[in-house]
Phi, psi and omega in degrees: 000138183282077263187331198289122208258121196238138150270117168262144174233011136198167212269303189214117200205096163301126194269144160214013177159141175241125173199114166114319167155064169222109190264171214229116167211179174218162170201147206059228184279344204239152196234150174239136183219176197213109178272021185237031210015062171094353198281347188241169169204131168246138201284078197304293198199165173242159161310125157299175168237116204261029189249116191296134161129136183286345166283282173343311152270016139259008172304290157347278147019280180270344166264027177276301180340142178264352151312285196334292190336283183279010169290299199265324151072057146292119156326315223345231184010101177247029126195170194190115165226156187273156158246181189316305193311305155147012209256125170251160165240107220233149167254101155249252171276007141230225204224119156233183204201129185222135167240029192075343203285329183261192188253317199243168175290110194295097179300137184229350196208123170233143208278303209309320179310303188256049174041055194247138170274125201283190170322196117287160156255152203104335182277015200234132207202091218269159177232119190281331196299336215235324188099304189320165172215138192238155153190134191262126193305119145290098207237096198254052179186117160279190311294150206196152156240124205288098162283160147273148182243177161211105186239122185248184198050032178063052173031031140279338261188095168241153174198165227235058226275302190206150199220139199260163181288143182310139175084318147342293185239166159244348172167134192288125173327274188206144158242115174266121182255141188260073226251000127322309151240041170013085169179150210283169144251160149279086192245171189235212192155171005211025176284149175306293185314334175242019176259122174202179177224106217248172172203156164223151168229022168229046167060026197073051126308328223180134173222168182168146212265100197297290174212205198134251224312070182172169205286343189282024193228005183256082214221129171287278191245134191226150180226124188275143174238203179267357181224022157177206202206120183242149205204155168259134159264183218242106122258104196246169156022310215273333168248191193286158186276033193220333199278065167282160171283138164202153165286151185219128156218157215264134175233144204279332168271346160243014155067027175216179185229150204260104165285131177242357175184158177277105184244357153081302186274151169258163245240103200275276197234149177229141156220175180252153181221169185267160184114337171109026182264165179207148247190125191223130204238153167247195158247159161222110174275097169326347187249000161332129168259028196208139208298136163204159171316117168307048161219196190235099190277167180234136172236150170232151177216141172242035186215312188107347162252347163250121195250147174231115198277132210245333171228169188218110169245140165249156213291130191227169166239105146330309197070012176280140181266163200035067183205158177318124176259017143221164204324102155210159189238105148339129194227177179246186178261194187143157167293011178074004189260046163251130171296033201191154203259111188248151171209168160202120179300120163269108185069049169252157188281308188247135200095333250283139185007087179208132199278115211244139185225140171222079176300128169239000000 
């Protein structure tokens, strides 16, 4: 039943991470956060402009201006996570890193230098047990041999922790840390041969491939419970019109997995709210070879096993460049404890990057 009742609490706010209930977001260059669930938002830092020469900054310069800004409804930042410490770390075309000591967020990694592919979004990802931050190379050309990346020392300190064999994955999804059986997971894609679900509990030392090789193993955003692991598959554009979606979940005691709803579209970002509710997101990729509703949905749960789809945005093309050219709706990562369903829609006829509240 459709049913989700939306607040906007700002006009163009990428939602990206929560943690102690105090949320975190961005928009262009610049992260925000908010101790009020949204209703107020203050303006931490920005990205530096790490490009040498005074035309360049000033280039930087005028496209920071907030005329520009709301001209151009840029995204910029495509992830951002806080760590335990309290130091964020936002991702673009590298890793920047802000700890309060500066005015602006500091570059510490750059992919093009060390020939590294950034990310998925959603995919740059903190391990609270640990402090670390993983993230696995999105890579859209075979055969490539796919890495994890790792940043450690309150994220000075990046390496290259593990690397899948050439022709193994074409690229990692996501990381997930499980802290139910404290050990990370890995998922990849996206060839039946190369969906899979991979895991470590030594810090990469050592990987290793739980299942896969079929779409229903072909998964973005997974949510660990406490007997198992729920998750949408991602079958997209790319496969048959015989390839439907459903939410799956995996349970440890009996050692199988459960079909739990049809969700038709594939199935993209997940987050958690506190109370234990938990919120799954789809997509809609205009090139699906099989007939489904133009918009990009929400399933909601307060168990993880009985799911209900609760909002539906339909599919608009922004026309904004180097951003997902389909309908999806952003979630953020995080310790689960906001009490409120936060999103922010893309390539939708209503919201499109626009920071969105759903109190339940």
């Amino acid at each position: 039943m459709l049913n989700a009742e939306w607040q906007r609490l700002h006009p163009r706010l990428m939602i990206q991470f929560v943690r102690n209930g105090i949320l975190y977001a961005s928009e262009d260059h610049w992260v925000y956060r908010s101790d009020d669930r949204g209703k107020s938002w203050l303006r931490i830092c920005r990205l530096e402009c790490r490009w040498e020469g005074a035309a360049e900054h000033c280039k930087d310069a005028i496209l920071r201006t907030e005329i520009l800004r709301r001209m151009r409804r840029n995204v910029g930042i495509h992830n951002l996570v806080v760590l335990p410490s309290g130091t964020i770390l936002a991702q673009y075309d590298g890793i920047y890193r802000f700890d309060g000591t500066k005015e602006k967020a500091r570059f510490v990694f750059g992919f093009h230098e060390e020939r590294i592919l950034g990310p998925l979004k959603n995919g740059f990802v903190v391990d609270d047990s640990t402090g670390n931050v993983y993230f696995g190379e999105y890579n859209n050309t075979r055969p490539y041999s796919v890495g994890i990346i790792r940043g450690s020392e309150d994220g000075r300190r990046w390496d290259v922790c593990f690397r899948f064999q050439e022709g193994a994955v074409k690229h990692i999804h996501s990381i997930v840390p499980d802290p139910y059986r404290k050990r990370i997971w890995i998922c990849t894609g996206d060839k039946d041969r190369e969906s899979g679900l991979f895991y470590t509990d030594d810090d990469f030392q050592s990987v290793h491939r739980f299942a896969g090789g079929s779409q229903k193993w072909r998964m973005i955003g997974m949510l660990p419970l406490a007997d198992g692991l729920v998750w949408g598959s991602d079958a997209g554009q790319d496969t048959s019109a015989n390839s439907v979606n459903y939410l799956y979940y995996w349970d440890f005691r009996n050692q199988k997995m459960e079909q739990l709803a049809c969700i038709d579209k594939p199935a993209y970002y997940s987050m958690r709210i506190e109370g234990g509710g938990m919120v799954i997101g789809t997509s809609y990729e205009p090139g699906i070879k099989r007939p489904v509703e133009q918009s990009a949905d929400l399933w909601y749960s307060t168990d993880g096993l009985n799911w209900e789809r609760s909002a539906a945005f339909s599919f608009k093309p922004s026309g904004r460049n180097n951003r997902t050219r389909y309908a999806t709706v952003n979630m953020p990562l995080g310790d689960g404890t906001s009490p409120d369903v936060l999103v922010t829609p893309e390539n939708v006829g209503k919201y499109d990057f626009q920071l969105l509240q759903w109190q339940i």
